[in-house]
Structures are given as structure tokens and as C-alpha cells.
Legacy VTK file of the C-alpha trace (Angstrom):
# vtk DataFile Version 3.0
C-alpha trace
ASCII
DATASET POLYDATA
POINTS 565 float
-13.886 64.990 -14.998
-11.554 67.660 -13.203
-8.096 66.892 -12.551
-7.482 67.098 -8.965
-3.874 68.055 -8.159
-3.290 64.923 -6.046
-4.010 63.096 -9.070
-1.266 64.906 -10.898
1.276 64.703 -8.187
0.808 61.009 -7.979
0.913 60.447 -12.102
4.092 62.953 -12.327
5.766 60.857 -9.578
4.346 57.469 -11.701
5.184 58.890 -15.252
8.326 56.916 -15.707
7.032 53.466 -15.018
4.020 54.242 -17.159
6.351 55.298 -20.184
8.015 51.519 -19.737
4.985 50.393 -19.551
4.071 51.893 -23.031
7.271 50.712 -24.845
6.808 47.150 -23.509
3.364 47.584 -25.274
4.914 48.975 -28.640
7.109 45.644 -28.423
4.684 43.389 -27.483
2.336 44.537 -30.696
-1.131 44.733 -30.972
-2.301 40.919 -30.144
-3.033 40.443 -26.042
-0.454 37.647 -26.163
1.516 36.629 -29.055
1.577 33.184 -29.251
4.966 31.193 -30.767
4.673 27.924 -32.457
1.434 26.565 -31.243
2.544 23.073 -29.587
0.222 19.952 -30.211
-2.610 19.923 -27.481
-2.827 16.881 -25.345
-6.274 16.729 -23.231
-5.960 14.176 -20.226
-7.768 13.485 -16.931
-5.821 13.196 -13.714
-6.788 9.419 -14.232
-4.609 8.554 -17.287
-2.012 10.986 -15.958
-1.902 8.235 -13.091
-2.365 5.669 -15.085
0.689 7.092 -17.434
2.927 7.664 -14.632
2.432 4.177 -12.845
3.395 2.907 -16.485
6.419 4.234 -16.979
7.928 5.136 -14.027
11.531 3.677 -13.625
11.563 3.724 -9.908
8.287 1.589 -9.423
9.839 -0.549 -12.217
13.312 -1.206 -9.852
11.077 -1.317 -6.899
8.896 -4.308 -8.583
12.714 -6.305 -9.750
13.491 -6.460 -5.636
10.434 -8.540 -5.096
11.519 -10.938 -8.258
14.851 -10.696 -6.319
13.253 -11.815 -3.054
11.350 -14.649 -4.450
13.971 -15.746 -5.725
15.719 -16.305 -2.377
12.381 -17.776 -1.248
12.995 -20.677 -3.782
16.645 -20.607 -2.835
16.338 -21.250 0.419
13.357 -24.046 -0.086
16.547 -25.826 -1.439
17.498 -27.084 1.673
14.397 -29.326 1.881
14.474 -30.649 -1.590
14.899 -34.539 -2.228
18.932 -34.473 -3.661
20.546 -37.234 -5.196
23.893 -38.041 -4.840
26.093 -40.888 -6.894
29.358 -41.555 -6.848
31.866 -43.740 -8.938
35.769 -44.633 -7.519
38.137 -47.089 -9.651
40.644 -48.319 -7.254
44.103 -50.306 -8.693
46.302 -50.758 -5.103
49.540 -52.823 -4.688
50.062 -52.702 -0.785
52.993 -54.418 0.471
52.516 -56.461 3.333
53.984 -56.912 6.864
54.442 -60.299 8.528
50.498 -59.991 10.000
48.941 -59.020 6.789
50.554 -61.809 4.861
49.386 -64.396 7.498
45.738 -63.031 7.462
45.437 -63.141 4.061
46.861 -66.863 3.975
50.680 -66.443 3.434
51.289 -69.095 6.326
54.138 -68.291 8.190
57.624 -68.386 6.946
60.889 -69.790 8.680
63.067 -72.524 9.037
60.814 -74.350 11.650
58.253 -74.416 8.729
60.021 -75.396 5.822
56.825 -76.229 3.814
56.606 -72.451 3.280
59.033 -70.283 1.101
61.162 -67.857 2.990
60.438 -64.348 1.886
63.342 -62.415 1.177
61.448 -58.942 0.397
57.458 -57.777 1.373
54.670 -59.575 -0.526
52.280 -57.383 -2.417
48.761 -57.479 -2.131
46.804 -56.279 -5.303
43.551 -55.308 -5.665
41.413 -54.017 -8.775
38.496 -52.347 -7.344
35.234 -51.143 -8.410
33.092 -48.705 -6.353
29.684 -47.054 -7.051
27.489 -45.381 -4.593
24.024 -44.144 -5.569
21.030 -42.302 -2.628
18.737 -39.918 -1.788
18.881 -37.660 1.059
16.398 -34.948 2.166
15.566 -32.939 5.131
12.581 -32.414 6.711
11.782 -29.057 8.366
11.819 -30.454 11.683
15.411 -31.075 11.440
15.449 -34.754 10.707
17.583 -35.927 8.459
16.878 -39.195 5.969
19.478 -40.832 3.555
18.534 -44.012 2.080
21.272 -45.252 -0.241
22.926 -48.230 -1.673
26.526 -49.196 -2.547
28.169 -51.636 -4.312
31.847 -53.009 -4.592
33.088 -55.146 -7.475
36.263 -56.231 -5.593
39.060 -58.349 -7.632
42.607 -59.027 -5.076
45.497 -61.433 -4.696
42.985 -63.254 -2.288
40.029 -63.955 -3.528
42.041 -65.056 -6.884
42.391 -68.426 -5.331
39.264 -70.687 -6.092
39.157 -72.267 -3.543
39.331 -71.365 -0.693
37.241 -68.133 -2.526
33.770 -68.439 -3.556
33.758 -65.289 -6.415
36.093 -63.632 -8.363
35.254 -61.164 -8.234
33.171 -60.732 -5.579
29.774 -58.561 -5.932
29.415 -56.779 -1.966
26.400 -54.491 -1.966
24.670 -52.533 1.169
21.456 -50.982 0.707
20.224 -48.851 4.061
18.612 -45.846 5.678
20.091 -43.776 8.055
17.853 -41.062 10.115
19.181 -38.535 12.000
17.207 -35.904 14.559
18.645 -33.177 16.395
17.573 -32.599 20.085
18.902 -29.796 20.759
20.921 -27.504 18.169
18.788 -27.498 15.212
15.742 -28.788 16.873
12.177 -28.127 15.594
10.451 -26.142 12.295
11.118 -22.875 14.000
15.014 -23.066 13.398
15.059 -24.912 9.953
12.491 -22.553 8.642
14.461 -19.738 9.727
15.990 -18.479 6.722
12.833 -19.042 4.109
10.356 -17.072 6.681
13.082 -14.412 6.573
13.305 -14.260 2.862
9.147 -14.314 3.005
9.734 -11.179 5.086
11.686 -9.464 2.847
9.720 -10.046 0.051
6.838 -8.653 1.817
8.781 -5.660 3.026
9.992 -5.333 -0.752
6.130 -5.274 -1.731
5.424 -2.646 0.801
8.544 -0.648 -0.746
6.534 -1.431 -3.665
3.011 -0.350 -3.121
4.799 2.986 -0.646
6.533 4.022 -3.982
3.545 3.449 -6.196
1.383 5.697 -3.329
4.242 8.316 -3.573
4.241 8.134 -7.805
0.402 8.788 -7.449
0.899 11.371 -5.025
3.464 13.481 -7.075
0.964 12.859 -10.979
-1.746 14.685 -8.491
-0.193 17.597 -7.252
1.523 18.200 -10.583
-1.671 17.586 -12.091
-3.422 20.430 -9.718
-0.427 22.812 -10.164
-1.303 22.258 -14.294
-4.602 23.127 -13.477
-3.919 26.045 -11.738
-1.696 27.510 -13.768
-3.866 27.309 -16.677
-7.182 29.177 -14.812
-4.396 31.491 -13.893
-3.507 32.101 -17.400
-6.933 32.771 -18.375
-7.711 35.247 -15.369
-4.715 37.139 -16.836
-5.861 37.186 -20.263
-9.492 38.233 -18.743
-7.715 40.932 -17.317
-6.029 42.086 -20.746
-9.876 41.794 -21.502
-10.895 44.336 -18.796
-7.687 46.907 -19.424
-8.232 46.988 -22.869
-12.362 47.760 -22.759
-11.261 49.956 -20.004
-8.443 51.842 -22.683
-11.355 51.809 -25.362
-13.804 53.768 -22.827
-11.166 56.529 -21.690
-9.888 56.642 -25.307
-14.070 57.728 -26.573
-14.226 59.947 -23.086
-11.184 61.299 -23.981
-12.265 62.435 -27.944
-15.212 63.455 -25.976
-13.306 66.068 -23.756
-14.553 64.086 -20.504
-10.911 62.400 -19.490
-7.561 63.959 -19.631
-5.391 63.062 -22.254
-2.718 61.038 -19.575
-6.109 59.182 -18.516
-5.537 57.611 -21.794
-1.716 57.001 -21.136
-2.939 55.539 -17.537
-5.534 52.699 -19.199
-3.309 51.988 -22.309
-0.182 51.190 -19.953
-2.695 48.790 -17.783
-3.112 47.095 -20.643
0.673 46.358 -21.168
1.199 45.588 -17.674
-1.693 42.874 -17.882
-0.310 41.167 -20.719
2.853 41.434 -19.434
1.344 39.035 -16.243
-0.139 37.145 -18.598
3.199 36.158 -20.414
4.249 35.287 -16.589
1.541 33.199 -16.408
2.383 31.080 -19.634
5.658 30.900 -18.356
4.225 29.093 -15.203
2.068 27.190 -17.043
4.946 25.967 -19.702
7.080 25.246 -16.649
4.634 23.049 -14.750
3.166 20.826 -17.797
6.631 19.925 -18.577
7.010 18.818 -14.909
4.237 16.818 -14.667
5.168 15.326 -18.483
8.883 14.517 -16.508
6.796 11.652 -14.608
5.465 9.728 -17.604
7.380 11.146 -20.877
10.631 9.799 -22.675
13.365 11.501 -24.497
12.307 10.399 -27.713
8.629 11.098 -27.259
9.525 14.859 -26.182
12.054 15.536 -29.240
9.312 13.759 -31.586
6.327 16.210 -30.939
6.350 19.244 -28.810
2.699 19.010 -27.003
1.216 21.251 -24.682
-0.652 19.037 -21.394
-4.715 20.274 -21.136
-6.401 19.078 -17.984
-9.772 17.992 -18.557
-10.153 17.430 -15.049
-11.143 20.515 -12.598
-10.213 21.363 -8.992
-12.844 20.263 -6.509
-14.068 22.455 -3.106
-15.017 19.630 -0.962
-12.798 18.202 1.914
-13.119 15.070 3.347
-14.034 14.567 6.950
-10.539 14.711 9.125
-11.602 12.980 12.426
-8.164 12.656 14.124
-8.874 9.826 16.213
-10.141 8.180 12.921
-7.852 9.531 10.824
-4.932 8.398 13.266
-6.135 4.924 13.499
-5.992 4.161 10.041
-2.953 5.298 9.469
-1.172 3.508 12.024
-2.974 0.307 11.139
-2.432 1.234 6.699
0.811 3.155 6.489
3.580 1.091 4.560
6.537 2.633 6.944
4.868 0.815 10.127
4.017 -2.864 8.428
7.424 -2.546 6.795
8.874 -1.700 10.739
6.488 -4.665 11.789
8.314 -6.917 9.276
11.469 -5.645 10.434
10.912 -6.562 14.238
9.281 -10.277 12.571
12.990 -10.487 10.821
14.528 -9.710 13.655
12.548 -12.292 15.582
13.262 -15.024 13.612
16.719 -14.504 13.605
17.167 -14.215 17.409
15.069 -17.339 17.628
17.293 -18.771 15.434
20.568 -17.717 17.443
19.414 -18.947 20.664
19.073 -22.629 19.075
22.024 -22.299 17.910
23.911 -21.644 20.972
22.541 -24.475 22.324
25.091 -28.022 22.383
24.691 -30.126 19.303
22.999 -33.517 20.597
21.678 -35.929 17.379
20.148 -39.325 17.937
21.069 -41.575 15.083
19.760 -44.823 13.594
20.224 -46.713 10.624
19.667 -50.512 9.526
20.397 -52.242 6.191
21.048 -55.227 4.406
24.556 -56.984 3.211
24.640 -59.719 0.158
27.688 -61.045 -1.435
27.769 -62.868 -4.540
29.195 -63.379 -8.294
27.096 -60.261 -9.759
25.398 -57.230 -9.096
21.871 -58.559 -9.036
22.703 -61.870 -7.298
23.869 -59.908 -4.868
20.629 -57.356 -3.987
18.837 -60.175 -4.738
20.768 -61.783 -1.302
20.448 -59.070 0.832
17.129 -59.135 0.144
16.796 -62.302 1.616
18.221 -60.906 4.617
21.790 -62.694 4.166
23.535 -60.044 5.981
21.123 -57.777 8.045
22.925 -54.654 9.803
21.376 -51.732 12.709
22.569 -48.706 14.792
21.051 -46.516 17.051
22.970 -43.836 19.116
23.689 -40.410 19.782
25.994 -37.547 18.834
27.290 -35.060 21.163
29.450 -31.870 20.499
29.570 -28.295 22.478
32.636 -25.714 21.908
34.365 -25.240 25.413
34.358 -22.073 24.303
30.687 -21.103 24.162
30.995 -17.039 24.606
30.960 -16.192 20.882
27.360 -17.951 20.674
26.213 -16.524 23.379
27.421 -13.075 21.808
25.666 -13.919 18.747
22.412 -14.629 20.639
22.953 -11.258 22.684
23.580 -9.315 19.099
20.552 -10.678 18.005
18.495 -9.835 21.072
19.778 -6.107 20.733
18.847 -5.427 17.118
15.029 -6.376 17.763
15.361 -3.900 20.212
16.325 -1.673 17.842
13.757 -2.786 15.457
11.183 -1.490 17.890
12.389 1.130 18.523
12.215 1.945 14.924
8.893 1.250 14.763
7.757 3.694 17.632
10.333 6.411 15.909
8.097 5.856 12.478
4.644 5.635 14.220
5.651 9.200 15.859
6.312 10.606 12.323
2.944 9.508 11.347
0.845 10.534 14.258
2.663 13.832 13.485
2.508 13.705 9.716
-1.307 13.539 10.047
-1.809 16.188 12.688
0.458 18.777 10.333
-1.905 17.445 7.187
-4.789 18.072 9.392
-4.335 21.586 10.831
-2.785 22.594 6.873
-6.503 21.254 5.554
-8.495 22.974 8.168
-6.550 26.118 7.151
-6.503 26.417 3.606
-10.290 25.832 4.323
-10.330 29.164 6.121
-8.157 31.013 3.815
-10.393 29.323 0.649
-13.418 31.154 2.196
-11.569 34.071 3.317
-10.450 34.712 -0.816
-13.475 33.767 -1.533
-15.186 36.589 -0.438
-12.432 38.898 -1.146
-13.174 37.815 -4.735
-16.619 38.059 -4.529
-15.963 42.102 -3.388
-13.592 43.011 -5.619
-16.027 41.984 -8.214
-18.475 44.155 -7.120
-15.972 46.804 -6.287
-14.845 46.536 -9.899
-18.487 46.943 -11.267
-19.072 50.221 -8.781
-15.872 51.450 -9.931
-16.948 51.249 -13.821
-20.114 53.049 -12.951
-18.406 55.732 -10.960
-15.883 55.995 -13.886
-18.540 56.441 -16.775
-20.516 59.254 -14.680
-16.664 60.932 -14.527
-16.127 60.311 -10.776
-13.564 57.892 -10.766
-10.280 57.722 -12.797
-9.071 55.220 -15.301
-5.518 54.704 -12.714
-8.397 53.840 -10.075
-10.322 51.563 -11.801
-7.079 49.428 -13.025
-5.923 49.427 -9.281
-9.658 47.444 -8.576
-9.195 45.233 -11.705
-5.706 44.561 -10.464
-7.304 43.548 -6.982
-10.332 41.766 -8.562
-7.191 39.449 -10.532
-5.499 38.930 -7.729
-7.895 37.820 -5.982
-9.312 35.198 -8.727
-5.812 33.805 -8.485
-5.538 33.454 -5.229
-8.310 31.752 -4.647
-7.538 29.199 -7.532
-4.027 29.233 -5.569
-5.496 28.297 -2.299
-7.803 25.682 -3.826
-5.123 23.914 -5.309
-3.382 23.976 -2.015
-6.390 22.377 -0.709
-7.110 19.909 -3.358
-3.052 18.676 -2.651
-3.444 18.536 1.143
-6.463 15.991 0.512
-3.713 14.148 -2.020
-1.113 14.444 1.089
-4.202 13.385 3.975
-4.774 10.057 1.746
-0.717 9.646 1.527
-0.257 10.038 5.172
-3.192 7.714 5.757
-2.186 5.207 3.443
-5.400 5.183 1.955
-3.828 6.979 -1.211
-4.262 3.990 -3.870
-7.547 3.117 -2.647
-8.814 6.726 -3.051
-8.377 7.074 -6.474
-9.357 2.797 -7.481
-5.882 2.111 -8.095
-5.357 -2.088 -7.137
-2.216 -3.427 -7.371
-2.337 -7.466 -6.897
0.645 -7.431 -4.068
-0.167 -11.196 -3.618
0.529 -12.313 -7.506
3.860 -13.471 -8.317
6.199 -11.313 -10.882
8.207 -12.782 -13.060
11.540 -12.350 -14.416
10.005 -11.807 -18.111
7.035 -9.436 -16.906
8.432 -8.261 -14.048
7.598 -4.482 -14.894
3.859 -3.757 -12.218
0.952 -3.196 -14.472
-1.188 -1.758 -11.986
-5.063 -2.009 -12.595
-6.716 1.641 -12.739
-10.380 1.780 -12.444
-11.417 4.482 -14.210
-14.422 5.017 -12.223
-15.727 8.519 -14.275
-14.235 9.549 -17.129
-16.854 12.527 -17.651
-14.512 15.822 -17.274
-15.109 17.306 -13.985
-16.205 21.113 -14.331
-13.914 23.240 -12.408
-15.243 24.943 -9.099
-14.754 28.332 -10.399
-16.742 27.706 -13.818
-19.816 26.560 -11.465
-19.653 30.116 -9.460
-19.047 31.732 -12.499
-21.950 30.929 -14.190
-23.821 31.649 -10.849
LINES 1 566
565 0 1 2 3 4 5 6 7 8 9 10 11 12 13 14 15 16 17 18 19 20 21 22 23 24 25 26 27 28 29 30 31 32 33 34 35 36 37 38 39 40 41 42 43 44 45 46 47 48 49 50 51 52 53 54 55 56 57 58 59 60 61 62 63 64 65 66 67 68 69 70 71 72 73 74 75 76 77 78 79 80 81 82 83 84 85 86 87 88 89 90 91 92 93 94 95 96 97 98 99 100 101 102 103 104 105 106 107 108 109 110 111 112 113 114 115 116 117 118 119 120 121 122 123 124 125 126 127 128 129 130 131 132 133 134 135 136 137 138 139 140 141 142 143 144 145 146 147 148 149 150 151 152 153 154 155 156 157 158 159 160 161 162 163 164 165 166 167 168 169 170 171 172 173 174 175 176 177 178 179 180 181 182 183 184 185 186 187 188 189 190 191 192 193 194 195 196 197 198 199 200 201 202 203 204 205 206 207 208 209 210 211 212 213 214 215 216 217 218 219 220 221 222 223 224 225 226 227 228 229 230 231 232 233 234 235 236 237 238 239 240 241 242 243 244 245 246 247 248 249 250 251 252 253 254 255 256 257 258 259 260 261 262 263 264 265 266 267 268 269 270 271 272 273 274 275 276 277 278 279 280 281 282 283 284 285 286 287 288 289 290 291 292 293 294 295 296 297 298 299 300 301 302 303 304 305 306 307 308 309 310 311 312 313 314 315 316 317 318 319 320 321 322 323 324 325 326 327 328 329 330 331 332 333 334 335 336 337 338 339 340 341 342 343 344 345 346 347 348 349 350 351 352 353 354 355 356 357 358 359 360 361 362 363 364 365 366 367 368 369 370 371 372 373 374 375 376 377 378 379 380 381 382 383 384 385 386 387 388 389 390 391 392 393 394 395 396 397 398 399 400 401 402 403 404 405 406 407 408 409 410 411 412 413 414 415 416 417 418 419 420 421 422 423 424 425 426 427 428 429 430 431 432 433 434 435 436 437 438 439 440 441 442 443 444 445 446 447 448 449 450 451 452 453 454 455 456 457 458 459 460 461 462 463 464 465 466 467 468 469 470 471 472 473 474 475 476 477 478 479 480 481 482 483 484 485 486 487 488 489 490 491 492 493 494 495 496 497 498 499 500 501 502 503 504 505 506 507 508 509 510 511 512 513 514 515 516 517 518 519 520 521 522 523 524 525 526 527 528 529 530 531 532 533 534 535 536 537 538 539 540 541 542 543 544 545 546 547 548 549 550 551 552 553 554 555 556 557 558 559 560 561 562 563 564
């Protein structure tokens, strides 16, 4: 082929980068890509990635210990309507002295010198008493408000008085009372809406902790994906550059024979050897890449110990797919407002917020009770003699009436109620902020998908001409018409443009992942059900989340399929 002087300006001008170009090769040696100590292989579908990173994943482990937290409080606050005992025991040994009125009540008589039957007292007579006291009942309140305490008590009393048989009956003397006493707020207090307060607020938080939950678990998904994709990528990068070492070095081998054959200059040769270089040169970039972004997406499911044990290299079995879902906006929109975890946790937030200003405005109300009770007195020589007399109705007691108290000062319940009032305002507010992001979230996912739809089309048919370009150029070059410099510059585009497109269709493939997360529809997508009704426990409370692995046949990559077309 003649050697046009254009040609030789441009190679003169290009002579130093080629030279580089040759002593990276002389470093590099003779193999396309000399490989270091071949790591372990590790084949997995994106479907145990997922299920790997749900696994082991501290964060959705933390996440699932705030819902055993909020239980918790659930049973805590059900404590307030438990059944509760209560007993108590007093021992009571008193020496009172008494003045002239006790001593005359208790019998003394009265002492002076108009009476001189009686002693005169020259200092205070004591009154002694040994006395036993035991209480023993239940108490419990309903979530109405009302009050019940049934309980019985019993007094072994032994004193100066009752000593002296006669005029006492006992010594000592067996008292017991055995009643029930009901109490119902009418106004502070009032109703299941107040009492129930703090458990349907610790029901909401355990909800909103389940959200947190199942929003974290979307997000885990979400990231195993799109490192997942990036994995793929890389690796059908790699082997489009070592295709391209492929191309250089069959394009080398053909100037090398024109050259012995006096058909191609002798720098010709110098032109295809340094493409080679440079191509393995982007091929060592592109195990770089791929080394980088396996060990990312082994960060999300891999320990320490695991890691230093055994080196391994991650192989996706799983391809990246062409097709895009439909992306109806009105659609699209609808379910995201209704299956987003941001808005039901805001929605839980404003039903918190609810309950608690419900819950101040009965409390700033005046405290108004009515209270009853009735029971039964006996008195007798023993314990059981002495039930057993009440029982008969020897000393029958009731009360009814009502309780009334109000601070004069009613301004800082008011302020509370007012406080309350304002932060469900807020809480709505919220909630329209966070529906905003995700009408907007979707509409950026939307427009994103719709355009790395155009730009997958767009590269390719750029790769689809470059191929052809590349096969024109080889013919051109092996009738002498075309140079070995020209036909690496439409390899080098034909490359390109393979990666690119595998570029833009993992771009695409991780806007569907981030469509699904913005929809909420993320876990259902790829059959992942986590039970958010079941209740964890403190010694399983780590999520095992259920992953239906719905086809575990490897998918074939788009690119093989147009390859072998």
C-alpha cells in the first residue's frame, strides 16, 4: 500500500506515544493479561445475593431488635390493666398516755375528791395495745377507667381494755372487713379512648418500627441489585476488552505477514503491535473495575473472617435483561402513595399524634369520680369466727359519693392540650412534605427510565455500525486500502461502543431496581415476604426473611442472545 505523506505526518507526530505503548507491551509479556493468584470462583444468582445480604446484614438485624423493643412496651403498658395483688402485714406495740377524756371513755371513771370510790391519779394512765394487722386484695382496672378493689382486712387487737372480762367479750378480739370498692371517672380519665392511650401508642410504634423494618430490608435489596448489575457489567466489560486484545492481536498477525510480504510499511507493524498493548492495557482497567465492584457487593453479605479465610472472586450467573416495565404515572403514582413505607410511617405518626392530643384534652378536663363501696364487719374470738360473722351480715357497711378536684390554675393543661394540637399539625405536614418527595421521586425514576431507553437504542445501533464498519475496514485493509492505525481506530469504536451499551443497560436494569423502590413494590418484585405480622422474639429476634426463589435457571445475558444472532 503507498504511504501517503499525511499518514507520515500524523505517525511522526504519534511516534512517542506508540514507543510507550511498545515498552508497556515488553513489560506486560507475551500473555493478553497476566493473571496473579487465581482467587476461588464463586457463581451466584442475584437471588442468593439477596437472599445473602438480607441474612447478614447488621442494619436489618438492629432494625428487627426495635420492634422486640416496641413489643415490649406493648406488654408494659398492658400492665396497667392486669389483676394486682396487694397484702400487707403491720405489728403494732403502743403505750399512749391518756388525758382526763380518754381515761373516762375507756372506763377509768372519774377521779376526785367528790368520788372517793376512785383512786386519784397523780401522773397520766397508759393505754397499751398489742396489735396485729394484715390486709390482703385485688385491684384491677378496666379500660374504661373504672376502678375495682375487693379486699379484706383483719385486726387481732389485744389493749388495757378489752383485758377486762367482763365487761369485754374477747381477748383478743378478731375485727375483720371484707368489701369492694368501685370507682368511675366522669370526666378526667373517662372512657377506653384515654386509658388505652399509651398501649395504642406503643402499637403505633411498633408498627412504625416494622415499616423502618420492611423500608430498610427494600433499601438492602435495592443496594445487592445494583451491585449485582454493576458485577455484571464489569465482567462483559472485561471480556469486550479481552475480545479486543483478540482483534489487535489478529490485526498485528495480518500486518506482520503483509509486512514480510512487502505490502505494509514496516511502522504499520509498530502501529498494530502498540494497539495491542493499549488493549490489554484497558483490559487490566477493566479487571481493576471488576475486582473493585465484586468486593463491594461481597461488603453487603461477607465477614472479616470469611474474607481473610479464602480470597474468592463473585461470578454472576444471572444476566442483564432489556425489558422495562410499563411506567404509567398516574398508576405508578398511586401505588406509591398508597405502598411507600415513608407515608404509612407519616400516617402512624399523625395516628400517634392523635392519640396523644386526645389524650391531653381529657386530661385537662376537672377530675370528677363517683365512688361506691359496701362490705361486711364481724367481731369475734378468731379469725374464722369472725368471717364466718360477717358473713351472716353482723355488721353490714355502704358508700356511694363523688370526688371532685380541678387546679385553679388550669393554664398549664390547657398548654399541654394546645402543644399537643400543634405537633399533629406538624405531623401532617410531614406527611404532605414526604408524599411530595415521592410524587417527585417517581417522576425523576420515570423520565431517567424513558431515557436510558433512548440512549439503549441509540448505542445500540452505534454498536451494530461499528461492527460492520469494523468488518469493511478489514476488507479495505487486506486489498491494501486502509491502514492498520485506521482499522484499530474502528476496533477502538466498535469496543466502545459494546461497553457502552452494556453501560447503559445496566443503568436501565438499576432504574427498574430504583422504579420498584420508589413504588414500594421492591420486595414484592423479586418474591421476597417478610411476615411483618409475626412476633420476634428476644432469642430469634434476627428477620429470616422468606425468598422465593421463583427460577433458578441462569438468565442468558441480552448481549449473548444478539450475539449469537
Amino acid at each position: 500500500m503507498p504511504w501517503s505523506g499525511n499518514n507520515q505526518f500524523f505517525f511522526y507526530r504519534t511516534n512517542r506515544v506508540l514507543s510507550a505503548l511498545l515498552l508497556l507491551g515488553f513489560v506486560l509479556g507475551g500473555s493478553p493479561l497476566q493473571a496473579f493468584d487465581e482467587p476461588l470462583s464463586e457463581p451466584l444468582t442475584l437471588r442468593a445475593v439477596i437472599a445473602l445480604a438480607l441474612r447478614n446484614n447488621g442494619e436489618i438485624k438492629s432494625a428487627d431488635l426495635a420492634k422486640v423493643i416496641e413489643q415490649e412496651r406493648i406488654k408494659s403498658a398492658m400492665l396497667a390493666f392486669d389483676l394486682h395483688l396487694e397484702a400487707e402485714y403491720l405489728y403494732q406495740s403502743i403505750k399512749s398516755p391518756q388525758n382526763a377524756q380518754d381515761y373516762v371513755a375507756t372506763g377509768g371513771g372519774t377521779a376526785s375528791p367528790f368520788n372517793p370510790a376512785q383512786p386519784i391519779l397523780t401522773e397520766p394512765n397508759i393505754f397499751k395495745q398489742r396489735n396485729h394487722i394484715a390486709k390482703l386484695g385485688l385491684s384491677q382496672r378496666l379500660k374504661t377507667g373504672t376502678i375495682l378493689e375487693l379486699g379484706t382486712t383483719m385486726r387481732v387487737l389485744d389493749n388495757t381494755l378489752n383485758r377486762r372480762l367482763p365487761p369485754a367479750i374477747f381477748n383478743p378480739e378478731w375485727e375483720t372487713f371484707t368489701g369492694l370498692t368501685v370507682t368511675q371517672p366522669l370526666m378526667r380519665g373517662w372512657g377506653r379512648a384515654a386509658n388505652t392511650a399509651e398501649i395504642r401508642i406503643a402499637k403505633a410504634n411498633t408498627r412504625t418500627a416494622d415499616l423502618e423494618w420492611q423500608s430498610l430490608t427494600s433499601q438492602v435489596v435495592a443496594e445487592a441489585m445494583k451491585r449485582y448489575y454493576d458485577v455484571v457489567f464489569s465482567l462483559e466489560n472485561l471480556k469486550v476488552q479481552r475480545e479486543a486484545i483478540e482483534l489487535a492481536q489478529k490485526l498485528a498477525d495480518d500486518t506482520r505477514a503483509r509486512s514480510e510480504e512487502g505490502q505494509a510499511a514496516a511502522n504499520d507493524v509498530r502501529v498494530a503491535e502498540a494497539g495491542v498493548y493499549q488493549r490489554k492495557e484497558n483490559a487490566i482497567a477493566a479487571e481493576m473495575q471488576y475486582i473493585e465492584r465484586q468486593n463491594a457487593l461481597q461488603l453487603l453479605f461477607k465477614s472479616v473472617d470469611q474474607v481473610i479465610a479464602q480470597s474468592t472472586r463473585i461470578v454472576p450467573v444471572d444476566g442483564l435483561k432489556a425489558s422495562v416495565p410499563a411506567t404509567n404515572r398516574e398508576e405508578l403514582l398511586n401505588t406509591a402513595l398508597n405502598r411507600r413505607y415513608e407515608i404509612k410511617q407519616a400516617n402512624e405518626l399523625i395516628a400517634i399524634k392523635s392519640i396523644e392530643l386526645d389524650y391531653a384534652k381529657s386530661q385537662a378536663r376537672p377530675r370528677l369520680d363517683l365512688v361506691a363501696s359496701a362490705g361486711l364487719h364481724g367481731l369475734e374470738s378468731d379469725g374464722g369466727s369472725s368471717y364466718r360473722e360477717a358473713s351472716r351480715g353482723q355488721g353490714p357497711e355502704w358508700t356511694a359519693g363523688i370526688q371532685f378536684s380541678m387546679p385553679l390554675n388550669r393554664d398549664h393543661l390547657h398548654a399541654k392540650r394546645r402543644g399537643s394540637k400543634d405537633e399533629r399539625t406538624r405531623a401532617l405536614i410531614h406527611r404532605s412534605d414526604v408524599q411530595l418527595r415521592v410524587v417527585l421521586e417517581v417522576d425523576t425514576v420515570i423520565s431517567r427510565l424513558r431515557s436510558d431507553e433512548q440512549r439503549l437504542a441509540a448505542t445500540r445501533n452505534s454498536r451494530e455500525a461499528a461492527a460492520q464498519t469494523v468488518e469493511g475496514g478489514m476488507k479495505r485493509f487486506k486489498e491494501g486500502v486502509m491502514s492498520s492505525f485506521e482499522v484499530l481506530q474502528l476496533q477502538e469504536e466498535f469496543s466502545q461502543s459494546r461497553s457502552r451499551e452494556y453501560a447503559v443497560l445496566a443503568d436501565l436494569n438499576k432504574d427498574i431496581v430504583d422504579l420498584y423502590l420508589a413504588t414500594g413494590t421492591l420486595l414484592e418484585q423479586q418474591s421476597v415476604m417478610v411476615d411483618s405480622k409475626a412476633e420476634t422474639t428476644r432469642q430469634q429476634y434476627a428477620p429470616v426473611p422468606v425468598v422465593k426463589l421463583v427460577d433458578e435457571e441462569p438468565k442468558r445475558s441480552f448481549f449473548s442472545k444478539a450475539k449469537r444472532n
